[in-house]
GUTINU-402966 format. One record per atom (N, C-alpha, C): residue in three letters; z negated, x negated, y negated; atom name; residue number from 1. Coordinates in steps of 0.1 Angstrom, whole numbers, padded with zeros to 4 digits. Atoms other than C-alpha are relative to their C-alpha. Example, Ala and Ser with C-alpha at 12.3 -4.5 7.8 and 13.67 -1.06 7.14 Angstrom:
# GUTINU-402966
{resn=ALA&pz=0000&px=-0009&py=0012&name=N&resi=1}
{resn=ALA&pz=-0078&px=-0123&py=0045&name=CA&resi=1}
{resn=ALA&pz=0000&px=-0009&py=-0012&name=C&resi=1}
{resn=SER&pz=0000&px=0009&py=0011&name=N&resi=2}
{resn=SER&pz=-0071&px=-0137&py=0011&name=CA&resi=2}
{resn=SER&pz=-0008&px=0008&py=-0011&name=C&resi=2}
# end
This chain:
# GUTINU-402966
{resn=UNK&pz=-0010&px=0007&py=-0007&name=N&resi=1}
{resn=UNK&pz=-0030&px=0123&py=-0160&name=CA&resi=1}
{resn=UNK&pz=-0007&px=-0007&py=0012&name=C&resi=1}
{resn=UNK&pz=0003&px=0006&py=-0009&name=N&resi=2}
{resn=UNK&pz=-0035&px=0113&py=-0126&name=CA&resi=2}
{resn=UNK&pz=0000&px=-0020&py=0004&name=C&resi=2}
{resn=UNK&pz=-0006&px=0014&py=0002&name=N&resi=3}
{resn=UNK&pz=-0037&px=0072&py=-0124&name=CA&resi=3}
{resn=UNK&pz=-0005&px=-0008&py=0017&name=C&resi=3}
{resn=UNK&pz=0008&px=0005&py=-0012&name=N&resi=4}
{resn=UNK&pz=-0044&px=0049&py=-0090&name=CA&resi=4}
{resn=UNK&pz=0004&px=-0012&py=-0003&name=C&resi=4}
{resn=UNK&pz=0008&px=0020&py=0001&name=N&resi=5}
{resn=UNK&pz=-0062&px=0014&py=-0087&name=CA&resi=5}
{resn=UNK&pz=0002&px=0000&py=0009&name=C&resi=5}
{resn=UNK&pz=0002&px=0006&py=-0012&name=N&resi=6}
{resn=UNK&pz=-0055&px=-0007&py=-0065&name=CA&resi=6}
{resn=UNK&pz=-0011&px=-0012&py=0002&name=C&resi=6}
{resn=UNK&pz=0007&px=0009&py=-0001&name=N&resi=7}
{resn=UNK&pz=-0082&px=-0030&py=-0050&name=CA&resi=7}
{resn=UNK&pz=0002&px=-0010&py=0011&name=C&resi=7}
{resn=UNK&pz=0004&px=0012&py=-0011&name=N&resi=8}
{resn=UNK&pz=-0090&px=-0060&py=-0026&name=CA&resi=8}
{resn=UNK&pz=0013&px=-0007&py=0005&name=C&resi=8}
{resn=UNK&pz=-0009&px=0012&py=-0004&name=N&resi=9}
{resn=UNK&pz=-0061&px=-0083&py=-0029&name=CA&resi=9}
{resn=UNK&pz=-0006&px=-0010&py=-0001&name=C&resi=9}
{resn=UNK&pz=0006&px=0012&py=0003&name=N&resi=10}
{resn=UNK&pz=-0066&px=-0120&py=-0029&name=CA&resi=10}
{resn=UNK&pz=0009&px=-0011&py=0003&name=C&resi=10}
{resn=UNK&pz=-0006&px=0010&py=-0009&name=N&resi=11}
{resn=UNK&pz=-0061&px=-0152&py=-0013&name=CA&resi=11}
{resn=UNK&pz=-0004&px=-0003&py=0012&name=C&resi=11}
{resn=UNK&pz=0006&px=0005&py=-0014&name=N&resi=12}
{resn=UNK&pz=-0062&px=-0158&py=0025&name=CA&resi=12}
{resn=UNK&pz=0010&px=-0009&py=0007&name=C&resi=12}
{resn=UNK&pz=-0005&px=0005&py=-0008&name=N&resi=13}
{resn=UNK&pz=-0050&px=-0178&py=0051&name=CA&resi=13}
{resn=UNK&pz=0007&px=0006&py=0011&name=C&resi=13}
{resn=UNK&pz=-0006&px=0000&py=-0007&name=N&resi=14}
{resn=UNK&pz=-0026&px=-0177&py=0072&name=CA&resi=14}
{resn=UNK&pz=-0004&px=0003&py=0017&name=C&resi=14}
{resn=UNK&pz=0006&px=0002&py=-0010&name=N&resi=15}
{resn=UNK&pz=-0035&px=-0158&py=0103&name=CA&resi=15}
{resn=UNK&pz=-0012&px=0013&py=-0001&name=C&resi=15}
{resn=UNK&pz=0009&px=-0010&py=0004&name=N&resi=16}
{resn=UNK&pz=-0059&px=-0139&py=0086&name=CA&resi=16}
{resn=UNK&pz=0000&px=0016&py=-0001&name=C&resi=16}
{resn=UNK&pz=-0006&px=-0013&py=0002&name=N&resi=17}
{resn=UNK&pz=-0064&px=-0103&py=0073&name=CA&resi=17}
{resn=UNK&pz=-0011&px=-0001&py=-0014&name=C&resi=17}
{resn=UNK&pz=0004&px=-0010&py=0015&name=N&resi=18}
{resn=UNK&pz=-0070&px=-0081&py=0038&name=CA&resi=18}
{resn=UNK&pz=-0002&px=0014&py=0002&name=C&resi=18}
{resn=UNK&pz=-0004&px=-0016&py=0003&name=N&resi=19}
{resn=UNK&pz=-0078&px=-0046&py=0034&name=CA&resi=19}
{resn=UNK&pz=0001&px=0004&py=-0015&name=C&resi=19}
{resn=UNK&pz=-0003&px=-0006&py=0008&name=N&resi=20}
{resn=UNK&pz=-0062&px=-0030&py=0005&name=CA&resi=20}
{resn=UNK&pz=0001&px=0014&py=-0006&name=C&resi=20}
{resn=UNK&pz=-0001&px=-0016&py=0005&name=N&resi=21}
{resn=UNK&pz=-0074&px=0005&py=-0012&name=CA&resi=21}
{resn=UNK&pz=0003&px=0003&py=-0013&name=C&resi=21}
{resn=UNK&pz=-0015&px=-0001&py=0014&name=N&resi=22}
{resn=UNK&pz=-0057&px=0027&py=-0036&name=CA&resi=22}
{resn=UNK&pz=-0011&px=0013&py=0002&name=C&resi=22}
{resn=UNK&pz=0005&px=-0016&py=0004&name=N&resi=23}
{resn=UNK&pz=-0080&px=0053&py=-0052&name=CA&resi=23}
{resn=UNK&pz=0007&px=0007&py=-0014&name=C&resi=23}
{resn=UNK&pz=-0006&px=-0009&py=0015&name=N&resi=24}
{resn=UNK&pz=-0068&px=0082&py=-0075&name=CA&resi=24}
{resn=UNK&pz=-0011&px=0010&py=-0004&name=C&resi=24}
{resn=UNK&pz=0011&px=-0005&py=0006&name=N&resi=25}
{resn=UNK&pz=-0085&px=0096&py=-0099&name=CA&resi=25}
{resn=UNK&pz=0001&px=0017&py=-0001&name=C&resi=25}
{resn=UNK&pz=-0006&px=-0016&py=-0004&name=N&resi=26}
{resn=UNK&pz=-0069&px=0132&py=-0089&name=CA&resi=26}
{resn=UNK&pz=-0006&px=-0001&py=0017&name=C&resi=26}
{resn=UNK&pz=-0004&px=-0008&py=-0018&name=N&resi=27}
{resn=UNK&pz=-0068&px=0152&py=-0053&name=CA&resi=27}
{resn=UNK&pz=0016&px=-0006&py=0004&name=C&resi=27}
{resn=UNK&pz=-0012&px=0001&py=-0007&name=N&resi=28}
{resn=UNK&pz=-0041&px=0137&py=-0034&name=CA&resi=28}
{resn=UNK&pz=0010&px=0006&py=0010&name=C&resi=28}
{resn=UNK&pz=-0001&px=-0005&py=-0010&name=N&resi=29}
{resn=UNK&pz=-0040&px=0164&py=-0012&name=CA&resi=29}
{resn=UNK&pz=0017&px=0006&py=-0001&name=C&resi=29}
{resn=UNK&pz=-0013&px=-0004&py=0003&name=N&resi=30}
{resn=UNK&pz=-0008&px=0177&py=-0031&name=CA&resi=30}
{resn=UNK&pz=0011&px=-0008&py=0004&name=C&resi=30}
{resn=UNK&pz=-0007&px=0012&py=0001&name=N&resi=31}
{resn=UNK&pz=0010&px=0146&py=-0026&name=CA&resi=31}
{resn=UNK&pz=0007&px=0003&py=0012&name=C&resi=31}
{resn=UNK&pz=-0011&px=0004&py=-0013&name=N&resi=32}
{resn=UNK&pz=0043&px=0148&py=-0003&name=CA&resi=32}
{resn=UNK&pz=-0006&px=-0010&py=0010&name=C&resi=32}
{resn=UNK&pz=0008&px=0014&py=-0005&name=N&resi=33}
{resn=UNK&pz=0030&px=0111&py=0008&name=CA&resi=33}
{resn=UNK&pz=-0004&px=-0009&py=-0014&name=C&resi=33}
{resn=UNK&pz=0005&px=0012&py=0000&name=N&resi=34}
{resn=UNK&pz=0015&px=0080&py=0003&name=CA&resi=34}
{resn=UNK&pz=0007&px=-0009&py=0002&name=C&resi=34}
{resn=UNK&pz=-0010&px=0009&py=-0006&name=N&resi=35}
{resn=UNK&pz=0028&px=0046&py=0003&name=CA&resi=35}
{resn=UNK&pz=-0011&px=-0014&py=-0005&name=C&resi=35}
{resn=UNK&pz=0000&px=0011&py=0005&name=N&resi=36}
{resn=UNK&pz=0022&px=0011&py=-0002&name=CA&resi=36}
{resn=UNK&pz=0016&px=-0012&py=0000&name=C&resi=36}
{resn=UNK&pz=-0010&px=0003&py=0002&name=N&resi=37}
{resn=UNK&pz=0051&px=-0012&py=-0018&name=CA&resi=37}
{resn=UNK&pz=-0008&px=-0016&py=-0004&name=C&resi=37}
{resn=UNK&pz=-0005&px=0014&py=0005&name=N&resi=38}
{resn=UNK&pz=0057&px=-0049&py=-0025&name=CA&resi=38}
{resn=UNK&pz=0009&px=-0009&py=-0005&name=C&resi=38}
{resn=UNK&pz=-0008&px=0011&py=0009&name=N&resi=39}
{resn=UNK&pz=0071&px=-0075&py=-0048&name=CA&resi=39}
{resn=UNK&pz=-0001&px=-0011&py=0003&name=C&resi=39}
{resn=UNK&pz=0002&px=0019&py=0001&name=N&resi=40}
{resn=UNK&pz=0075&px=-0107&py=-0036&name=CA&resi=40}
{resn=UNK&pz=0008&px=-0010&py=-0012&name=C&resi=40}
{resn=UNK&pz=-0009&px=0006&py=0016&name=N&resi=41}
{resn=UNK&pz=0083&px=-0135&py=-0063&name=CA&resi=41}
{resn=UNK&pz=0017&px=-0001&py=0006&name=C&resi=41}
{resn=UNK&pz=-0013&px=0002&py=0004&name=N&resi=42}
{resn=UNK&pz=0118&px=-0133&py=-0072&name=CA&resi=42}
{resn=UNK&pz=0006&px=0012&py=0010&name=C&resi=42}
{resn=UNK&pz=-0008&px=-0008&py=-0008&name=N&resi=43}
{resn=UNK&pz=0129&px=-0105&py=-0048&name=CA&resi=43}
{resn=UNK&pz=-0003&px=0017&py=-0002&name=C&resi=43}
{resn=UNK&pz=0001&px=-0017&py=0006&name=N&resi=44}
{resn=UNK&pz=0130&px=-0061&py=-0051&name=CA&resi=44}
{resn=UNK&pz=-0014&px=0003&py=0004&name=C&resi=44}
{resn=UNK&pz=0009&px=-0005&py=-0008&name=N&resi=45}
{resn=UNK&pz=0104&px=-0043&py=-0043&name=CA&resi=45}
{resn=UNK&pz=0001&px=0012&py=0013&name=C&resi=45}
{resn=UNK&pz=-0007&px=-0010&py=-0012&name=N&resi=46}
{resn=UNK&pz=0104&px=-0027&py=-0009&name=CA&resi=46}
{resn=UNK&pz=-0012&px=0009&py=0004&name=C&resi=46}
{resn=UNK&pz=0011&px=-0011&py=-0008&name=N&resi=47}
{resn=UNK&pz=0081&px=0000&py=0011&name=CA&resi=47}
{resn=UNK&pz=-0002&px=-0007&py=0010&name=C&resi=47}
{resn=UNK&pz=0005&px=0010&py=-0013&name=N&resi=48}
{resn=UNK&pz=0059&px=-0018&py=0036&name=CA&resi=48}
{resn=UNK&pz=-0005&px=0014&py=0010&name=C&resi=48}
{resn=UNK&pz=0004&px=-0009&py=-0004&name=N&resi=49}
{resn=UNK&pz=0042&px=0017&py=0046&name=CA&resi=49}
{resn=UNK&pz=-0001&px=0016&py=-0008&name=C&resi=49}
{resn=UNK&pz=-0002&px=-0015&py=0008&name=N&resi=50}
{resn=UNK&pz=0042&px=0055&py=0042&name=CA&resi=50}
{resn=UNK&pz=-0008&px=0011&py=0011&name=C&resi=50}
{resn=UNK&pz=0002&px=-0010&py=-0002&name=N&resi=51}
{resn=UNK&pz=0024&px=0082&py=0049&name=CA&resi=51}
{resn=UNK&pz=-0003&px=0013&py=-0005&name=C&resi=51}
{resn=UNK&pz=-0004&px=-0019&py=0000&name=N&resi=52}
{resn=UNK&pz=0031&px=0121&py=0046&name=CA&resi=52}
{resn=UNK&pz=-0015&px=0005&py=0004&name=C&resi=52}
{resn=UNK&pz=0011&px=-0009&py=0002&name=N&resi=53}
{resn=UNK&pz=0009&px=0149&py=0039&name=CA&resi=53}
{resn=UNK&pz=-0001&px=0005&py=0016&name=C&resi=53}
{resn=UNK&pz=-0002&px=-0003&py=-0019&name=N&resi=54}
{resn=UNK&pz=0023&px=0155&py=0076&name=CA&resi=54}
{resn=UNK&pz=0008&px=-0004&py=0007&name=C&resi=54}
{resn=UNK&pz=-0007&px=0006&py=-0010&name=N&resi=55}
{resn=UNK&pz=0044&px=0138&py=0102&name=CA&resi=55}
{resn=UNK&pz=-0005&px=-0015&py=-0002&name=C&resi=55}
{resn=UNK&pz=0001&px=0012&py=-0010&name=N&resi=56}
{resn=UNK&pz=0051&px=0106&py=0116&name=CA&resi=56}
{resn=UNK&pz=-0001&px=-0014&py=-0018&name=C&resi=56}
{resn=UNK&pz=-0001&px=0007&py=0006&name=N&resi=57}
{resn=UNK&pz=0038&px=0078&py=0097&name=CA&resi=57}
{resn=UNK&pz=0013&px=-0014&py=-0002&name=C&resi=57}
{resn=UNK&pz=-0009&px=0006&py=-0001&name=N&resi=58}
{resn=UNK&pz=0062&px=0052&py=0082&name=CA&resi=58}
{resn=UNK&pz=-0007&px=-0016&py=0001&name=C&resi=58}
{resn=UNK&pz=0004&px=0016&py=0008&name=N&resi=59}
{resn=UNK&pz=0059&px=0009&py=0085&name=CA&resi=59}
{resn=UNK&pz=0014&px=-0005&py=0001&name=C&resi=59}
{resn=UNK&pz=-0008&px=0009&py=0001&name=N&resi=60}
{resn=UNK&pz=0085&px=-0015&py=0079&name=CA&resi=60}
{resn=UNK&pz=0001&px=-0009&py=0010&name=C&resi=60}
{resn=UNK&pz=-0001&px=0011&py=-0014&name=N&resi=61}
{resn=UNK&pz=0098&px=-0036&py=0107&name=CA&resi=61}
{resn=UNK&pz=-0008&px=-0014&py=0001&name=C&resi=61}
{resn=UNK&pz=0006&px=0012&py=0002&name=N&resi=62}
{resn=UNK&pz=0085&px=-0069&py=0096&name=CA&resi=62}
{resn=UNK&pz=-0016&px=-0001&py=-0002&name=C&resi=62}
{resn=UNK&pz=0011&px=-0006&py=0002&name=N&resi=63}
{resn=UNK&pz=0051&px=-0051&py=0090&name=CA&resi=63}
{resn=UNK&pz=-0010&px=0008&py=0017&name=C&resi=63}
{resn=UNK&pz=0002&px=-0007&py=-0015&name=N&resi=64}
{resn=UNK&pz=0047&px=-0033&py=0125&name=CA&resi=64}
{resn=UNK&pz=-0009&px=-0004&py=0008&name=C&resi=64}
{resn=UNK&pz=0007&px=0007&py=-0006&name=N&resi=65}
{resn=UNK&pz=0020&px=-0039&py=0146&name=CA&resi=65}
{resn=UNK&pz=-0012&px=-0010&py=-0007&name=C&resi=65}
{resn=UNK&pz=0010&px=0006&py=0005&name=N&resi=66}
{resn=UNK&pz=0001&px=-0059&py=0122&name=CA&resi=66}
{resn=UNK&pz=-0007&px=0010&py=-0015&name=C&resi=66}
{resn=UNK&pz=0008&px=-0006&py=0008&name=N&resi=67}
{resn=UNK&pz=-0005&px=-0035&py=0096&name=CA&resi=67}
{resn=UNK&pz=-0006&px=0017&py=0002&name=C&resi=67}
{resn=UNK&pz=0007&px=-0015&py=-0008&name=N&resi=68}
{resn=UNK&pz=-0022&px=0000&py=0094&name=CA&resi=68}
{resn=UNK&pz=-0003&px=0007&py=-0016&name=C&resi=68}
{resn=UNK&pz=0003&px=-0006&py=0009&name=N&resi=69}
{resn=UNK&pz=-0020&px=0025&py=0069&name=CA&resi=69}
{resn=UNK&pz=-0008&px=0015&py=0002&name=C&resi=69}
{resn=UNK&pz=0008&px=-0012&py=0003&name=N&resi=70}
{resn=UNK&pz=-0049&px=0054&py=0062&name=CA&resi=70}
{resn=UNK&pz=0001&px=0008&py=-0012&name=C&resi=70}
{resn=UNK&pz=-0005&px=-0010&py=0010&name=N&resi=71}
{resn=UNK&pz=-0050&px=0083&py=0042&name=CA&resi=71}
{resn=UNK&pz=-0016&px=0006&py=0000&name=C&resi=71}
{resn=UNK&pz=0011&px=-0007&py=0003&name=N&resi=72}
{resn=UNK&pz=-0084&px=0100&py=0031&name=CA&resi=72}
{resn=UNK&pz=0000&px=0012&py=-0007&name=C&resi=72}
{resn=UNK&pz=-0002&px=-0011&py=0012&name=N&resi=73}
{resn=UNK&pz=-0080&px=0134&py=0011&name=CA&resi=73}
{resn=UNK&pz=-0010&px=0000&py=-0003&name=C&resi=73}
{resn=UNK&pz=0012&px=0002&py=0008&name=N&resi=74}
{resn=UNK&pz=-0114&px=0138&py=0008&name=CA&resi=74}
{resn=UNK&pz=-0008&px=-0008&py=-0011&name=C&resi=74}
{resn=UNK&pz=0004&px=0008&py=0011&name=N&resi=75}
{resn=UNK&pz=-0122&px=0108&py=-0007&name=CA&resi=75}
{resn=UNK&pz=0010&px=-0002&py=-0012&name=C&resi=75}
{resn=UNK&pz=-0009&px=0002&py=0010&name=N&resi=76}
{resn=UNK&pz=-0088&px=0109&py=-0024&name=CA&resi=76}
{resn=UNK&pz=0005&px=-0016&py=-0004&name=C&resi=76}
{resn=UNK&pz=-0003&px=0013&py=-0002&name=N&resi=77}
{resn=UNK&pz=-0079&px=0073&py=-0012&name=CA&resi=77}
{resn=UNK&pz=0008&px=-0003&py=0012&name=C&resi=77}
{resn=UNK&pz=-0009&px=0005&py=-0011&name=N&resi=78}
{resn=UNK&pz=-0050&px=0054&py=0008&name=CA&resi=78}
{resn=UNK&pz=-0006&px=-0017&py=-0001&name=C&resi=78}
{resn=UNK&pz=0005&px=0015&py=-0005&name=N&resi=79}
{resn=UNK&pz=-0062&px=0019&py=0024&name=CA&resi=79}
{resn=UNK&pz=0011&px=-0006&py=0009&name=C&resi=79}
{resn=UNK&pz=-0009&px=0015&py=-0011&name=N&resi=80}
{resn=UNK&pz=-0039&px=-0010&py=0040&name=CA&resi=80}
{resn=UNK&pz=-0007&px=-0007&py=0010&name=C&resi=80}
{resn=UNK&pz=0007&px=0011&py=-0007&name=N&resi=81}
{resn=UNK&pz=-0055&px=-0028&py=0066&name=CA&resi=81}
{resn=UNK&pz=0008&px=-0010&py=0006&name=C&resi=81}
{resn=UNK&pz=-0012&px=0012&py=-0005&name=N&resi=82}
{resn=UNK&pz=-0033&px=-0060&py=0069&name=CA&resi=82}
{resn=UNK&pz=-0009&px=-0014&py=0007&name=C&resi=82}
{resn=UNK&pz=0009&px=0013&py=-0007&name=N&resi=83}
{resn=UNK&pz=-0041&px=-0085&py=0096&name=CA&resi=83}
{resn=UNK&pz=0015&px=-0004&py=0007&name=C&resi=83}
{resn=UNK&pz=-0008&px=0009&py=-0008&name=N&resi=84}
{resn=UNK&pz=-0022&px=-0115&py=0114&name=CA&resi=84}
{resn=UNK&pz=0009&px=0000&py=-0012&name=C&resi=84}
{resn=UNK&pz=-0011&px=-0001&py=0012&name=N&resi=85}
{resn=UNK&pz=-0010&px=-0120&py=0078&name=CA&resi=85}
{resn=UNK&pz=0009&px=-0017&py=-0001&name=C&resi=85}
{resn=UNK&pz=-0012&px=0009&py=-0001&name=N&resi=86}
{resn=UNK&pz=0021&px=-0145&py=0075&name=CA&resi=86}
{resn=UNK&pz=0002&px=-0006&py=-0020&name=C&resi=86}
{resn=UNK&pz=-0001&px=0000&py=0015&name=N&resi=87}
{resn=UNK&pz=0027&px=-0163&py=0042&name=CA&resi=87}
{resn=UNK&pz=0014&px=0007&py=-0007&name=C&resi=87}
{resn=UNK&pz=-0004&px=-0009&py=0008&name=N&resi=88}
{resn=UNK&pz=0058&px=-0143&py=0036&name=CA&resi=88}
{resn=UNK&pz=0002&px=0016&py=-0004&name=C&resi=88}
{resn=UNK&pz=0003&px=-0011&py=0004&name=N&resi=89}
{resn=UNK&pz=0036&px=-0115&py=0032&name=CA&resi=89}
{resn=UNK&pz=-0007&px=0001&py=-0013&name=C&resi=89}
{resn=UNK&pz=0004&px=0005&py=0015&name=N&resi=90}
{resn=UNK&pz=0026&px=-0131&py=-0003&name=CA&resi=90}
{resn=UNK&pz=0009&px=0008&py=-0006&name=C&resi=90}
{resn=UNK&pz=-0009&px=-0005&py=0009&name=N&resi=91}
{resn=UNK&pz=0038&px=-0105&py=-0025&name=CA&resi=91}
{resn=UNK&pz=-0013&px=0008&py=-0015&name=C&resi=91}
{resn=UNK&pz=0012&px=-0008&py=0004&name=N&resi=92}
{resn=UNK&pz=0020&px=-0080&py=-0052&name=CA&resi=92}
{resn=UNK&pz=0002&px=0013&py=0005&name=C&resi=92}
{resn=UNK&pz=0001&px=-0012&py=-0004&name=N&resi=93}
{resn=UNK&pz=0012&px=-0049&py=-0035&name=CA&resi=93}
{resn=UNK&pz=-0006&px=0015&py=-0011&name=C&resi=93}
{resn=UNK&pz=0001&px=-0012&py=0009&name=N&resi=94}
{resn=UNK&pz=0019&px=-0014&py=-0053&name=CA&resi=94}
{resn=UNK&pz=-0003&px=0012&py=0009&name=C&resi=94}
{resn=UNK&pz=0001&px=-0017&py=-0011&name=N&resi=95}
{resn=UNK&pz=0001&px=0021&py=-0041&name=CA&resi=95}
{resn=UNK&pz=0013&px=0007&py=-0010&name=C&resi=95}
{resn=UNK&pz=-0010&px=-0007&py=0009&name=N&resi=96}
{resn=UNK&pz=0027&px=0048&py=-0051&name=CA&resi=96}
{resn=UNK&pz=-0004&px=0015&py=0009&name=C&resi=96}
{resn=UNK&pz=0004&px=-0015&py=-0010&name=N&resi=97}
{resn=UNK&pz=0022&px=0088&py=-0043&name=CA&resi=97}
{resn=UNK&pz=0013&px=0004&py=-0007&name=C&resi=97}
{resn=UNK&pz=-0008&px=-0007&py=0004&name=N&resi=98}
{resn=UNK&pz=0051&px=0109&py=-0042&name=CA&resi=98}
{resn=UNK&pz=-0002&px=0013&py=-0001&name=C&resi=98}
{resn=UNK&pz=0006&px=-0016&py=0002&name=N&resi=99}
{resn=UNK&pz=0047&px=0141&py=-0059&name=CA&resi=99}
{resn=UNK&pz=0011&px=0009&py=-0002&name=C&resi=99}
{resn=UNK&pz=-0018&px=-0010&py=-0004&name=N&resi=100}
{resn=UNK&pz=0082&px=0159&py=-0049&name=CA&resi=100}
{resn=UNK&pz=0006&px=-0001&py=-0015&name=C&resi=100}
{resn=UNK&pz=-0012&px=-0006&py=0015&name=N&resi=101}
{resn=UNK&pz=0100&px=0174&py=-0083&name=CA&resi=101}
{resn=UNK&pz=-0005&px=-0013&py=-0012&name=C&resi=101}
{resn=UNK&pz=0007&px=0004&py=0019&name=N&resi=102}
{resn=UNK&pz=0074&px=0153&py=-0109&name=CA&resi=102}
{resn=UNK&pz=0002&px=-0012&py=0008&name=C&resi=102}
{resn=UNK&pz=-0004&px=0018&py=-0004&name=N&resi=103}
{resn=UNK&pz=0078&px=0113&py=-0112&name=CA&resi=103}
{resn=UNK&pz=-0008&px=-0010&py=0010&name=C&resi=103}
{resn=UNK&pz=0006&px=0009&py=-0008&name=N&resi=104}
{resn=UNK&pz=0064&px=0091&py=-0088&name=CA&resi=104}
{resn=UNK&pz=-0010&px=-0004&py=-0003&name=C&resi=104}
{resn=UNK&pz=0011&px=0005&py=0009&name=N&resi=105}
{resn=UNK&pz=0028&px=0075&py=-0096&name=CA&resi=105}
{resn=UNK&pz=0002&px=-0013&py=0007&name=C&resi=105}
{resn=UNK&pz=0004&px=0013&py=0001&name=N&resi=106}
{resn=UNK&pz=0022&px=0041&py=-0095&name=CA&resi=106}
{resn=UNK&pz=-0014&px=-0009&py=-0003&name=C&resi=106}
{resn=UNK&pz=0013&px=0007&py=0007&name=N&resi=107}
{resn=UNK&pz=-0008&px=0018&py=-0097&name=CA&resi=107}
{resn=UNK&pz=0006&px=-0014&py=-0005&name=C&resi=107}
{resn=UNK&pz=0000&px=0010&py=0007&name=N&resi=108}
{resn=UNK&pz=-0013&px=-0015&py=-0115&name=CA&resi=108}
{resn=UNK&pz=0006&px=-0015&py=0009&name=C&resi=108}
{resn=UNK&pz=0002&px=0013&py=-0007&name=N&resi=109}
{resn=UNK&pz=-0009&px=-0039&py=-0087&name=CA&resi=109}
{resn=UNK&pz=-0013&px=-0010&py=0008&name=C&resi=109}
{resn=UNK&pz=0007&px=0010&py=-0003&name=N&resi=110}
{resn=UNK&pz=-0025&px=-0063&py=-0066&name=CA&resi=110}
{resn=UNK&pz=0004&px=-0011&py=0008&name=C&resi=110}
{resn=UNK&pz=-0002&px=0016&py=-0006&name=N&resi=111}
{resn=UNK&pz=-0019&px=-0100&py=-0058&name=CA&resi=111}
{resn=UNK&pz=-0006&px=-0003&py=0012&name=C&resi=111}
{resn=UNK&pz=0007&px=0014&py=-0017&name=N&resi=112}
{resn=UNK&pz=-0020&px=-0114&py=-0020&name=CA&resi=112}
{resn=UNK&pz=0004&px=-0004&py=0003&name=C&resi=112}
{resn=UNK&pz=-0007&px=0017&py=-0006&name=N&resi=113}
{resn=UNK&pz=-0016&px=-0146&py=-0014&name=CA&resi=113}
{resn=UNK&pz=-0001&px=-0006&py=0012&name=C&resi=113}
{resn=UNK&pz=0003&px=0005&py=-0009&name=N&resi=114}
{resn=UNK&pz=-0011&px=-0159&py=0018&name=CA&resi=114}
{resn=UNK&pz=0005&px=-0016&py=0004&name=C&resi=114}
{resn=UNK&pz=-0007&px=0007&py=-0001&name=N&resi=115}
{resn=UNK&pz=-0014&px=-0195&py=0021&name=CA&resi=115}
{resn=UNK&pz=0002&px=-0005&py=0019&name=C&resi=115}
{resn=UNK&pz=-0004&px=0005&py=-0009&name=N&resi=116}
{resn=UNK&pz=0003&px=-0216&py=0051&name=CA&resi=116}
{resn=UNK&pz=-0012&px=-0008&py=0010&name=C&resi=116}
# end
């Protein structure tokens, strides 16, 4: 079973930046896309970023401009690079691969805090 970790959440300030990678312990190359998702407390989780095995990368409006999503096949790893971070981008950030027909994958999470 394919599983992915997420790393290098934290706490930063306001203003700042995080980069967040998502390795899997498979080839990702199969994978429709890539994503990164978020939970902020008390609210759904939504898609901040997306990227496809091919076309136009996706970000979230409120996300645009300040973040940056990569994709690696070879190494078999998706990275966030979030800068000019705001504190209501304090959420926990989830990688997710979609693998068409079979169920979605998910990682464990990771907590970033951004204080004011």
């Amino acid at each position: 079973q394919v599983q992915l970790v997420e790393s290098g959440g934290g706490l930063v300030q306001a203003g700042g930046s995080l980069r967040l990678s998502c390795a899997s312990s498979g080839s990702i190359f199969s994978f429709n896309s890539m994503g990164w998702y978020r939970q902020p407390p008390g609210k759904r989780r939504e898609l901040v970023a997306q990227i496809p095995s091919g076309g136009r990368v996706y970000y979230a409006d409120s996300v645009k401009g300040r973040f940056t999503i990569s994709r690696d096949n070879a190494k078999n790893t998706v990275n966030l690079q979030m800068n000019s971070l705001k504190p209501e981008d304090t959420a926990v950030y989830y990688c997710n691969a979609d693998r068409g027909p079979r169920p979605d994958l998910w990682g464990q999470g990771t907590q970033v805090t951004v204080s004011a």
